[in-house]
N, C-alpha and C positions, 0 to 999 in steps of 0.2 A: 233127224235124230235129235231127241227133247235133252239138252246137256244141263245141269243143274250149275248155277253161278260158280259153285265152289269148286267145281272140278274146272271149269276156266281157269280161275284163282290157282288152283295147285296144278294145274299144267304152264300154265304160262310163270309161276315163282319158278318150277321146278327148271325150265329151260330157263331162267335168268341166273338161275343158280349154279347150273352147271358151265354155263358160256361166262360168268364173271371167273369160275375155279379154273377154267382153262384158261384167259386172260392173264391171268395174274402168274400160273404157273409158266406160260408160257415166256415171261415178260422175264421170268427172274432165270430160265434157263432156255435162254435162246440155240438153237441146232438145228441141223440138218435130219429130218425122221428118218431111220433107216425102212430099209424098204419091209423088213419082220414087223419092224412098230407100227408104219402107215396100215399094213395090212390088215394084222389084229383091230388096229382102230376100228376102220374101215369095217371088217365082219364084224365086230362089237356093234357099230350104228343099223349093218342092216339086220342084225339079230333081232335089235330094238324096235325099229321099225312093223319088221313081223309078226314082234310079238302084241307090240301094240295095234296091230291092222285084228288079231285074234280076239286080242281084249273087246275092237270094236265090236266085231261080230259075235261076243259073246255077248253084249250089253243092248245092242242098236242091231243086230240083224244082222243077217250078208248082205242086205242091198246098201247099207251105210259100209259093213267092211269092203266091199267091192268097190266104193266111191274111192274110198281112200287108196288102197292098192292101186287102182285108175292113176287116181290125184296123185300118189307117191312118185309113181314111176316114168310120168310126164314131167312133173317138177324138177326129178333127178335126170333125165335126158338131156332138158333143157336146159340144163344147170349144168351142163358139165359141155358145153359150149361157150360158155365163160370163161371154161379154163383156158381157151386158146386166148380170148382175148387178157386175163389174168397173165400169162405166159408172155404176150405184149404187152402190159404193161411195166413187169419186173423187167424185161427187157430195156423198156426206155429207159427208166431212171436208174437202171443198175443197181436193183435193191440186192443187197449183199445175201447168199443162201441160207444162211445164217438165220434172217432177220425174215426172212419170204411168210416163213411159217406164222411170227405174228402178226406181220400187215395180212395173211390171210383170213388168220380168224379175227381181229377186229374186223376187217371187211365183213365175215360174215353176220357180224352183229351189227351191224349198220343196215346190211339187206336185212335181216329180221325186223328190223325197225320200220323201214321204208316198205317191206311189202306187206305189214301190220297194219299200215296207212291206206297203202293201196288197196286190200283186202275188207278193209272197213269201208271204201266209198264205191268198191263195187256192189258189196252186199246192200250199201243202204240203195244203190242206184235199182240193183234188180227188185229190190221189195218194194221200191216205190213206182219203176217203172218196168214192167213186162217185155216192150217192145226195145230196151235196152239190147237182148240178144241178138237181135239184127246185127246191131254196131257191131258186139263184141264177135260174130260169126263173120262178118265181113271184113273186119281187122285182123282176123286169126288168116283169111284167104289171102289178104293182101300180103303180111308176114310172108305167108306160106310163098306166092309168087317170087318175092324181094331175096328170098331165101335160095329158090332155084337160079333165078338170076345172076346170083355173085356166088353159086358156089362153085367155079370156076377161076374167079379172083386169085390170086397170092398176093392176102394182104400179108406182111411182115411188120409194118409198123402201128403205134398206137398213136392217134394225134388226139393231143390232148385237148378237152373238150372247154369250154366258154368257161365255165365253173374255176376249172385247173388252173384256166390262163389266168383268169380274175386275182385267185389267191395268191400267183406267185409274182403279178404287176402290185398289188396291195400290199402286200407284207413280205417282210426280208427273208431270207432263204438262205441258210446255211450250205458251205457247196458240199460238204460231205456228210452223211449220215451220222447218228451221236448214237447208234446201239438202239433200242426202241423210241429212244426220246423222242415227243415230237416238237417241246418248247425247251429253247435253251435261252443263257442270255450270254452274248457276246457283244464286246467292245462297248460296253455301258447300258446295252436294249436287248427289248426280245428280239428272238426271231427262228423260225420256226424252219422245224428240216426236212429235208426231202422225205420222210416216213410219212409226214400228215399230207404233204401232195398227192402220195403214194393211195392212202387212204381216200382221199375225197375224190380219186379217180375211180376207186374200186367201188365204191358208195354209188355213185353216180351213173357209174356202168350199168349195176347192178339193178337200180332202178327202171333202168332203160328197158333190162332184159323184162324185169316185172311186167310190163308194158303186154308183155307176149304174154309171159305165161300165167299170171291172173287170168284172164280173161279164159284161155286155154283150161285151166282146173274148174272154173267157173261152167264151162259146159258140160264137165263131168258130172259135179255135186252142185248144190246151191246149200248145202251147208256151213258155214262159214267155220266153226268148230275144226270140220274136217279137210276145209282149204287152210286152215293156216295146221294144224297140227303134220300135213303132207309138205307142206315146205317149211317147216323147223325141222322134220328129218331128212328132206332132202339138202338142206345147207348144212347139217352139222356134217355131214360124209363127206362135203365137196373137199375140205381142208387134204382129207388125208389121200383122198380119192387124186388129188390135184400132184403129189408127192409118190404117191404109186404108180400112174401109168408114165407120166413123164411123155417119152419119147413116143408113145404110143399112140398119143393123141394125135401125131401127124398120118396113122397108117389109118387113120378111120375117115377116107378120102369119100364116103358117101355119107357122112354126118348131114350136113347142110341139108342133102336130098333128102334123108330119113326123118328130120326133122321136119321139113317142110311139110311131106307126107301127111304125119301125126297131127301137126299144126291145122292140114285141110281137113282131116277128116272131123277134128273136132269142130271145127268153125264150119262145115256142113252139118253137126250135128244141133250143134246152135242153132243154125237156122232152119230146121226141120221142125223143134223145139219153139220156137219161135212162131212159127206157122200153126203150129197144133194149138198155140197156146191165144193165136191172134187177135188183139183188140184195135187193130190200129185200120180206121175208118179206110182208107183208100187200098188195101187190102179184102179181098171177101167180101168187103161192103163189112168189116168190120166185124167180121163173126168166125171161129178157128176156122183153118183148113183142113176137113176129114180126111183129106187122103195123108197127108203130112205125117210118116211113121215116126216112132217114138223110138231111138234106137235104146234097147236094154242095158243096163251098165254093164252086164255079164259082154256080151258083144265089143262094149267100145274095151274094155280089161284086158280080151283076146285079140282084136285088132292092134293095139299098142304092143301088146307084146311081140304078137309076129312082126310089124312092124321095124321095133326096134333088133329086135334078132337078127332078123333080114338083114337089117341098114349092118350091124355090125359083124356077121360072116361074109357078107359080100364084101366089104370094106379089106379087111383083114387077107381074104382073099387074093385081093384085088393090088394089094399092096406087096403080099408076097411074090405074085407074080412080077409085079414090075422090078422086085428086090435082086430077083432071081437073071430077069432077063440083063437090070445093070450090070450084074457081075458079069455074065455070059461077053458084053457089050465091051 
């Protein structure tokens, strides 16, 4: 899809525009969202979402609207396996509930940033190299396996990563929270409070997850336009989305698996893609592979959704039962 400079220009002002108005509101009336407000939010962003997947399809096609509804609802899956680990993190540091709401949405502007980054060195990598999908189809498998693996684990805790440890042996640390602040100055210096630890866990996380799902959108679309405009609407939801289901998140006991699923299918579709497309000499003798199907966006848009369906009435299910049989117990 041909995007003209200016509409980059006014998509990406318009998301900084909005994420500084929420920033700053958020910062001067720090709460608990109730569960009426998370929701409205929530149906407000996927309205928006929608509607803008329609605008696509009326400007760029259904094959570019289909990329992004694809792209959308991968990002948003994947994103919302964060919340557990988000859920460990407020846990560690005992971020007050209070204050959850704005170390979330600063986090998510930091993941905005970071997968802006990410997003721009995938696209120059696939324009410049073809056989790049290999990689990214064989890292989506791998994912996928690591995924099945530990979703049996109960992890409960978050250990804090090289980054976290670094900042809080380097610079002083206030032992309790100051309200958003994250620079204060006590006893004659700075020194900074557990909100920006909080922060540069959530940043850093985040990136990690990017790891996955770049790569993962990237099989859907190779339009960059429509990989970064499906994760600025999949992160702006995650805030209220994270406030809404709460307790919920523990009864979707086949997530990891669902996930991993979606993760295979794509990273096989990568590599089919990859085959069909083949330049790399010790392959074919360097010439595409004919048989190597081409899967249709329309295909992988209905596979992710069953999919995900699947993953979350079997879960829910699966949860009631055992909810059921405790009490019985």
């Amino acid at each position: 899809m041909s995007v003209p400079a200016w509409v980059w220009g006014a998509t990406i002002a318009a998301a900084v525009l909005f994420l500084t108005a929420d920033v700053l509101l958020s910062r001067r009336r720090p709460h608990v969202p109730s569960t009426r407000e998370s929701a409205l939010h929530l149906a407000g962003f996927v309205a928006a979402a929608v509607v803008f997947g329609l605008g696509v399809w009326w400007f760029g096609g259904g094959q570019a609207a289909g990329e992004f509804f694809a792209g959308w609802l991968t990002e948003y899956s994947l994103s919302v396996d964060n919340l557990f680990v988000f859920l460990l993190i407020f846990r560690r540091f005992a971020v007050p509930k209070e204050l959850q709401q704005n170390a979330l949405l600063i986090g998510i502007v930091l993941a905005l940033v970071l997968r802006a980054a990410v997003i721009a060195v995938g696209a120059g990598l696939i324009a410049a190299f073809s056989w790049v999908f290999f990689l990214f189809g064989a890292f989506l498998l791998f994912t996928a396996v690591q995924l099945v693996r530990g979703s049996g684990e109960d992890d409960d805790e978050f250990e804090e990563n090289r980054l976290v440890r670094l900042v809080r042996r380097v610079l002083p640390v206030t032992e309790d929270f100051r309200g958003p602040t994250l620079v204060v100055r006590e006893a004659g210096r700075r020194a900074i409070t557990p909100m920006l630890l909080v922060l540069v866990a959530l940043g850093t996380t985040d990136l990690l997850f990017a790891l996955d799902s770049i790569p993962a959108i990237f099989g859907l679309t190779s339009d960059p336009y429509i990989v970064l405009t499906a994760n600025i609407f999949a992160l702006m939801g995650l805030r209220q989305l994270f406030f809404l289901v709460g307790d919920l998140l523990k009864k979707l006991v086949f997530l990891d698996i669902g996930l991993a699923v979606l993760l295979a299918f794509v990273g096989v579709k990568l590599i089919l893609e990859a085959l069909h497309e083949n330049s790399l000499p010790f392959i074919n003798g360097g010439e595409p592979v004919e048989w190597a199907p081409v899967i249709p966006i329309w295909l992988s848009l209905t596979a992710i959704v069953v999919i995900l369906g699947t993953t979350a009435v079997v879960s829910l299910a699966v949860s009631r039962r055992r909810e059921r049989a405790a009490a019985r117990g």
